[in-house]
N, C-alpha and C positions, 0 to 999 in steps of 0.2 A: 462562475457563470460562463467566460470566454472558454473553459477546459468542456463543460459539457457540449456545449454547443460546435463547440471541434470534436468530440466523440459525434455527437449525434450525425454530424452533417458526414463524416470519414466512415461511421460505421452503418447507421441505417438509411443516410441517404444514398450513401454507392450505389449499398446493398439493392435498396427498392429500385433506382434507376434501370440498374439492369436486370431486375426481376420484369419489369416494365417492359423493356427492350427484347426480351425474349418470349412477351406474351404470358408469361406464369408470372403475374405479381405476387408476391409473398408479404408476410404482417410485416414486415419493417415498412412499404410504403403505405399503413395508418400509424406507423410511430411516428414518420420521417412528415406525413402532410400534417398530423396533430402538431405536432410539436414548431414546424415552419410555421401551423397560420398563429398558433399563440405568439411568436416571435415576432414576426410580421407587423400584427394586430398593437402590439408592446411598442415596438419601434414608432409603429405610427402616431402611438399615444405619446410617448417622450419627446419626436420632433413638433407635434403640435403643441408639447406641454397641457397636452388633460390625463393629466394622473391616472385616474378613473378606468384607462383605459389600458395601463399600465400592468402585464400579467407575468410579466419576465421568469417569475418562479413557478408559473405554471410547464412553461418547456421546458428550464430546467429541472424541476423534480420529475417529470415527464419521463424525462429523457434517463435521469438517474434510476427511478425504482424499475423503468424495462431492465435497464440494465443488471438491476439487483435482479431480475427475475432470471436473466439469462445465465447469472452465476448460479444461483440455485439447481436451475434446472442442468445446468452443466455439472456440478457437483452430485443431483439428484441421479446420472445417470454411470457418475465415474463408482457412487457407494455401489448402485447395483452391480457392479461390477468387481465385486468385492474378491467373488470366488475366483474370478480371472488370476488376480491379482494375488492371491494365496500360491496357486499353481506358478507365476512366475517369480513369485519368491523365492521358489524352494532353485532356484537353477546356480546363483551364484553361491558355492560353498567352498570350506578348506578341502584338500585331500592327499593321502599320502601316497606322493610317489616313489613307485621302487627302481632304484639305480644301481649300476655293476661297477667298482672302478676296476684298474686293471690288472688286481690280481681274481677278479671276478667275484669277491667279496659285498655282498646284496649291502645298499644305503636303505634307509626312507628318509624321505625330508616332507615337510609339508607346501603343497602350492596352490593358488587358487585355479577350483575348477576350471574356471577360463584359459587355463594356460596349457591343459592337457590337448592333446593329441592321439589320434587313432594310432592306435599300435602301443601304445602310453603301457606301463605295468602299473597296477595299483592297489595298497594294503587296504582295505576296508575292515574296521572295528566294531563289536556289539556295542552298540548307541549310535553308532556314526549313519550318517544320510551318503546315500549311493551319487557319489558326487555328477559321474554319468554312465549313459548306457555304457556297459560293460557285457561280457562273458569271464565268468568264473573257470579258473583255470586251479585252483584249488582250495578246501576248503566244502564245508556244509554251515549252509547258516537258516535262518530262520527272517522273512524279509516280510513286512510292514507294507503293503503299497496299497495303502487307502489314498494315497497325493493322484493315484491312476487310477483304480478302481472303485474309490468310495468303502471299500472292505476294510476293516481293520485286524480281520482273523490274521495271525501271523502265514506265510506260503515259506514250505520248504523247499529249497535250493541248495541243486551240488554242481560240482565239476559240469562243465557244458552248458549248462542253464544261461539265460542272461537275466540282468538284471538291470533293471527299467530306472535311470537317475531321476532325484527326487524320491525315492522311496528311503524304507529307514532299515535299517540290521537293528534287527532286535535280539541275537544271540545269535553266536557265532562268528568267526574271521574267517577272512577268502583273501587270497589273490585273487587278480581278475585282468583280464585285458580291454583295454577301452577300447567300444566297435565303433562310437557316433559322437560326436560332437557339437556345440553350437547350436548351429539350426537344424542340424540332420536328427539331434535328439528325439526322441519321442513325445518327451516333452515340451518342447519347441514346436513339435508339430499337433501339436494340440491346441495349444494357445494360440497358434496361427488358424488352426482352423476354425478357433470359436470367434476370431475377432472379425475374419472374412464373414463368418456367418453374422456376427452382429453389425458389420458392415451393409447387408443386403437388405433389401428393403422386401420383404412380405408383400404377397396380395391384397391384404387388408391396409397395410402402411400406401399403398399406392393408390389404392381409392381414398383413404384419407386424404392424397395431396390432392387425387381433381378434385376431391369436394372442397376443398381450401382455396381452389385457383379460383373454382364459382364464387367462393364465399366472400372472399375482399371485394369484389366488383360490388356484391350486393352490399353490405356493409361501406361502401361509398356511397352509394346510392341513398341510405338510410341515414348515414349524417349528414346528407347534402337536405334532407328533405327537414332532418331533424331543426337545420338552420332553417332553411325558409320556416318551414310552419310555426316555429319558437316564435320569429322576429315578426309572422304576420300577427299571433295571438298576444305575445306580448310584447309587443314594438320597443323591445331590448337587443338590441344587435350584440353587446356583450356576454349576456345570460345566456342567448342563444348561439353563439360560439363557443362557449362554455360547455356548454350540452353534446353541441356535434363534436366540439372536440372528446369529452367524455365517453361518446361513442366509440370514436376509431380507437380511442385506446383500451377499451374495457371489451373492445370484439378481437382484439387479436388473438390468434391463432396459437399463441405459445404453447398451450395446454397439448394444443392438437400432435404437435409437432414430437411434443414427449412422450403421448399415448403408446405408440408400438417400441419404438426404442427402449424405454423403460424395460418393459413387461420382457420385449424378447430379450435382453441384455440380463435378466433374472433367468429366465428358463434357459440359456445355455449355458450361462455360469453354474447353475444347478446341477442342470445336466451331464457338465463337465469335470464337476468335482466328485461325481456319482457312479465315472467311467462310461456315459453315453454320452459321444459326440457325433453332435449335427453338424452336419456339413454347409447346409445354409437356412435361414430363414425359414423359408419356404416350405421345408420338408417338417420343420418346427407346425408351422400352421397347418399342413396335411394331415397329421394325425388324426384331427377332428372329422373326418370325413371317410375313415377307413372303414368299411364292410365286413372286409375277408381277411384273413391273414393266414399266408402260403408259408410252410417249413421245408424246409429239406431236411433230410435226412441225420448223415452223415455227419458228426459231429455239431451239430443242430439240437436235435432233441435227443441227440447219443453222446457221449462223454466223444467221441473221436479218439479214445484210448484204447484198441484191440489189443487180442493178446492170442497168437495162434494154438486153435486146438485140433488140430489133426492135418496132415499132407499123406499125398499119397506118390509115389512116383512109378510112372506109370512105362516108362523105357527102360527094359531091363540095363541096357549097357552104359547106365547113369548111376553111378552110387548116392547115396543121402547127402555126401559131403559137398560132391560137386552137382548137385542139383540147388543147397542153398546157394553156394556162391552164386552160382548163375540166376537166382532169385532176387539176391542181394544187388547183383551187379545192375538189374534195371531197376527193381522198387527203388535203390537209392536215389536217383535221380526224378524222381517224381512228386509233387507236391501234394498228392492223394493222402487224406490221412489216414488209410491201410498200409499204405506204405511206409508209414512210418515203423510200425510196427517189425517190418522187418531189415531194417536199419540199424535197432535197435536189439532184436534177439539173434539175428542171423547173420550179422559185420562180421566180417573175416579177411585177412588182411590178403593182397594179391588177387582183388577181386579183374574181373575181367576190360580190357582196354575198349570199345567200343570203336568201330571206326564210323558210325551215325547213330544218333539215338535220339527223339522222340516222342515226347508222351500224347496221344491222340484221345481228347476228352472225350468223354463217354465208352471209350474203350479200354485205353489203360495204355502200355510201352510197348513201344518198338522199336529191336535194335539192329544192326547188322553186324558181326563180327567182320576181323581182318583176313577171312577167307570167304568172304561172303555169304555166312547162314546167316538166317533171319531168324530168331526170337521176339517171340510176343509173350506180354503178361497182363492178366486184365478181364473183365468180364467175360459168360458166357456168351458174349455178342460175337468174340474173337473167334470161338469154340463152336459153336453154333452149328457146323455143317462138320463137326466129326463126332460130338456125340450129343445123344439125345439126355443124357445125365444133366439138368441143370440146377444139382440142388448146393454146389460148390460158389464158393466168393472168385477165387483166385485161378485161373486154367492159366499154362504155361505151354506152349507153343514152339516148335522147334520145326522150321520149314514146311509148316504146314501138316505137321503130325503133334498129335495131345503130348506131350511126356510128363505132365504132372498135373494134379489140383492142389487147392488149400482150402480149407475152413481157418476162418476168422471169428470172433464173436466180440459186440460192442455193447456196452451197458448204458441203458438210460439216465438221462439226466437225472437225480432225485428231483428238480424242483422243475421237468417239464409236465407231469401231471398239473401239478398248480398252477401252474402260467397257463396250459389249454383251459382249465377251470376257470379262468379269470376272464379268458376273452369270452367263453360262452357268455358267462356272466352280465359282459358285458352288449349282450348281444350279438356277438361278432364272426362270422361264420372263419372256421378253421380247416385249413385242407394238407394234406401230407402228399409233398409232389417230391417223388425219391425214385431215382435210378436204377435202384435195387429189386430185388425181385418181389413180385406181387405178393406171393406169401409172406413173407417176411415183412412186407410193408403194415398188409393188412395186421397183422400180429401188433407192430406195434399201436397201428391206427385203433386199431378193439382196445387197448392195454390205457393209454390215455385221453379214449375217446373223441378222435379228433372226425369231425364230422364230416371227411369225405379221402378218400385214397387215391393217390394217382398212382402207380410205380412203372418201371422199367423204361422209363425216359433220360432218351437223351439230350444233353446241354440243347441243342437245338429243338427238341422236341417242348421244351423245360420255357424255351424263349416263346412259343407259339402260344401255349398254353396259357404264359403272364398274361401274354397280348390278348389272348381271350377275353380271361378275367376281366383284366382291367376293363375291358369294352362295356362289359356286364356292369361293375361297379367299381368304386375304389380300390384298390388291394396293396398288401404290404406281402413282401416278401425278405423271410429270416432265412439266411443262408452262410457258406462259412466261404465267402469271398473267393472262391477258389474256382471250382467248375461252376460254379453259379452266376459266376458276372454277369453273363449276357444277360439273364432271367430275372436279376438283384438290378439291373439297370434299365431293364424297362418295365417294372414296379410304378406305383404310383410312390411307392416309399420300398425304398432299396434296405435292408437291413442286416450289418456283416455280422458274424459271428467271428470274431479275429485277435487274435492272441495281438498284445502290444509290439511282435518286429513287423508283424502286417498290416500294423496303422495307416500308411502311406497309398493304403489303395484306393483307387478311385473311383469305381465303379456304384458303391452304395450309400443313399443318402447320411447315414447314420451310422454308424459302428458302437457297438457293444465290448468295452475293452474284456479282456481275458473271459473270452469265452460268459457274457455275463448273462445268459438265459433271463437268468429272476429279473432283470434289472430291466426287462422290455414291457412288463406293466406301468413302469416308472414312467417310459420314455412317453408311452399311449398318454398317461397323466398328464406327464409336463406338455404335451401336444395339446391337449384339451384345455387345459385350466391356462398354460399360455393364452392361447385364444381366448379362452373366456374375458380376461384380464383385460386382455389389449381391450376387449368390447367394452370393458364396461368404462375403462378409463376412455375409451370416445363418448360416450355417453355420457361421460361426466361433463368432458370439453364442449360437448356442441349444446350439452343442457342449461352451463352456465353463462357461455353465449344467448343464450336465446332469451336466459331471463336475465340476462345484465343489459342487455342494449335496451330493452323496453325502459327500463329504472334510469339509465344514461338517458336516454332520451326526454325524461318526465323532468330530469333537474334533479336526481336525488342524490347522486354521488357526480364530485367533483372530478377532473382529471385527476388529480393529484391520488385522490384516494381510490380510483377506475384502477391506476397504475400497482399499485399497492393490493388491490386485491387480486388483482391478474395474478402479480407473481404468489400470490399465496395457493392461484390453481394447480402448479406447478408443485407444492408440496405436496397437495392431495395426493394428485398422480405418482409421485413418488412412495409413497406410503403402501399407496393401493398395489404398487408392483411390488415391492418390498415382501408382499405376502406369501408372495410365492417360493420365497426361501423357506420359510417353516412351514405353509401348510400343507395337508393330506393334498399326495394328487392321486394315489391309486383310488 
């Protein structure tokens, strides 16, 4: 008895005081006045010596079953967090590292992941778990990363690759050099991002609490009255203390309090083990509300994997050899994914020194050499005012004279036909907003049907256009994080397309790890049926509120047992969010 009533008074009377104090009372001041006036009431029956009056175990069971309830529901919310918690499993592991003594003869010994350091050498084995981000220095293996992507198809990896810790070698050995550690991991930045997110409180979780700050006031109001009118009809001052007290306890809010945390702490854990992370709450709940949904282009609805099919060069006193280098020497530096492509087939060693370089979005590079010519590489926008020829990807620029083009060609997603099929489906208007040229655009727009074309828009032009939208109605925009930011950021829902070293970007609300197109019906689901959830567990909260206080008030259920059933609202709500780990959300 002395133990609960030193909990109660330390933890729901503080609590309520200064929920009081700041104008937001919260359900601890009906646990903390329930529980004082039964005490009270008790006291005053033992110094007068009338037994009768004597309810001492009504505060304290009172005071105990809240508290059962709040372990529940504490626990209720640590299971949904189940998948979280799978993902930061995987971070402490053994590994082996490779050492030189000093006859420069290679060691391995084993150490825990935690002890490695960037710059670290490390053996990785077929079975073993990639203990952290690395890059493969040699070796081809075959790598497991459903812990990131939800995928279990095995991904092949060679030399240069990296490799994402927490994933598994399913066949094959590498050396590799460790690039991240700790909290720079990918992994760590995952799990950080989903816990801020289940940190934030939702638009729906925030009208839940005014409705809460209204609803203790009134719920005073209703045991005060429950007391008088009890002790006028039946001139029992205890019975009807009994009741009012029944009330405050059988109306609190616990349920309410569980309702969004629950639900959203299942959809990001989902989400996250699926390779789609939200970034917060909020953009969780927007999904329900989306219209339109904007693509770009380039590496969006196209693999981003080109491969060149045809150059021309166009200045006799340039050979083939030194026209790639000099191609090589700016694409390299740009984070375009055409560029990559020639990074890739066209690296040759002694490429050219730069003395400034450049890349201007929606155009492409510009560089200056150590005698002061100017090179450009980059769309016809560059090209523009020396030839009328625009049916080229890539024009090269040399002080203001053409000296080359290229053709490039990119292949479609296989699974973006189906994804544009899905959001029709779903009612959802689909628009193709791409930089590239109008023909080409519309080609692909006919090809998987997307119900409207923008093309040859610039990053700026790309920003107006969101800003349009949006005005019109909700929109989502899928982009590949790059030239897209500004447009991906002023979305009503930002959506990256971004291989896992581009995790760290900030600009959109959501990210799709590795490139995960198919995985963005998923995200629309877990967006919808999140919400839905949260609804219905408020609905459960304020339904059993409404039919419990009428039955508290009648005399039908004791404190004791008011207390006891509260906490069993707190399983439902558990349960009910619980669903959303198994069921369909496409």
């Amino acid at each position: 008895m002395p133990s609960s009533l030193y909990c109660g008074h330390v933890f729901f009377g503080i609590s309520a005081w200064k929920s009081i104090r700041n104008g937001m009372p919260n359900m601890n001041v009906l646990i903390a006045i329930g529980a004082t006036a039964a005490f009270v009431y008790s006291l005053y029956g033992m110094l007068t010596g009338q037994s009768e009056y004597i309810f001492f175990e009504t505060a304290a069971t009172v005071i105990t079953l809240v508290f059962l309830g709040n372990f529940i529901e504490e626990k209720a919310v640590d299971a949904t967090q189940a998948q979280l918690k799978k993902l930061a499993q995987t971070q402490v592991v053994m590994a082996n590292m490779i050492a030189y003594d000093n006859e420069h003869n290679e060691n391995v010994f084993p150490v825990e992941s935690s002890a490695l350091q960037t710059g670290d050498l490390i053996l990785i084995k077929s079975g073993e778990q990639v203990p952290t981000d690395c890059k493969i220095l040699w070796g081809d293996v075959s790598v497991n990363e459903a812990v990131i992507t939800g995928e279990s198809v095995p991904v092949n990896k060679q030399a240069k690759d990296k490799l994402i810790g927490g994933s598994i070698v399913t066949d094959g050995t590498v050396k590799a050099q460790v690039t991240a550690v700790g909290k720079d991991t990918v992994l760590s930045g995952i799990i950080n991002m989903v816990q801020e997110a289940q940190g934030e409180k939702p638009p729906v979780q925030q009208m839940a609490d005014k409705i809460s700050a209204i609803f203790i006031p009134i719920v005073l109001g209703i045991a005060a009255l429950t007391l008088i009118i009890n002790w006028i009809v039946l001139d029992d001052f205890t019975s009807s203390l009994m009741r009012a007290i029944a009330v405050l306890v059988i109306a609190c809010p616990c349920a309410m309090g569980l309702a969004t945390p629950a639900a959203i702490a299942v959809g990001l854990g989902r989400g996250a083990r699926n390779g789609i992370l939200f970034r917060n709450a909020t953009s969780l709940e927007n999904f329900k509300d989306i219209k339109q949904i904007v693509f770009d282009k380039t590496g969006t609805l196209t693999t981003g994997n080109f491969s060149i099919t045809d150059y021309t060069v166009l200045d006799n006193g340039i050979d083939d050899t030194t026209f790639k280098l000099l191609v090589y020497s700016l694409e390299k530096y740009s984070n375009h994914p055409i560029a990559k492509v020639f990074a890739k087939e066209w690296k040759a060693k002694g490429d050219i020194r730069w003395q400034k370089i450049e890349e201007i979005k929606g155009e492409g590079m510009r560089a200056l050499d150590k005698s002061g010519n100017e090179y450009r590489a980059g769309s016809y926008k560059i090209a523009d005012h020396l030839t009328k020829d625009d049916t080229h990807n890539i024009y090269i620029v040399e002080n203001n004279k053409l000296i080359g083009v290229i053709d490039v060609t990119d292949e479609l997603r296989p699974e973006a036909k189906q994804v544009v099929n899905y959001f029709h489906s779903k009612n959802i208007k689909t628009v193709l907003l791409s930089g590239d040229k109008k023909a080409k655009a519309d080609l692909i727009g006919k090809t998987l049907g997307i119900d409207e074309v923008i093309a040859e828009k610039t990053p700026e032009e790309k920003l107006k256009i969101i800003a349009a939208k949006n005005a019109q109605t909700q929109t989502a925009m899928v982009g590949d994080g790059i030239n897209d930011a500004p447009a991906l950021a002023k979305a009503t829902i930002g959506i990256s397309m971004s291989d896992a070293s581009q995790i760290a970007m900030q600009t959109a609300q959501v990210v799709l790890m590795n490139h995960g197109l198919k995985k963005l019906p998923t995200a629309l689901g877990l967006g919808k049926h999140t919400y839905k959830t949260i609804k219905e567990n408020l609905f459960w909260a304020f339904s059993y509120n409404i039919i419990a206080i009428p039955v508290a008030a009648l005399g039908f259920l004791t404190p004791s047992f008011g207390a006891l059933i509260m906490a069993f609202s707190d399983v439902v709500l558990a349960v009910n969010s619980s669903r959303l780990l198994v069921k369909k959300v496409e």
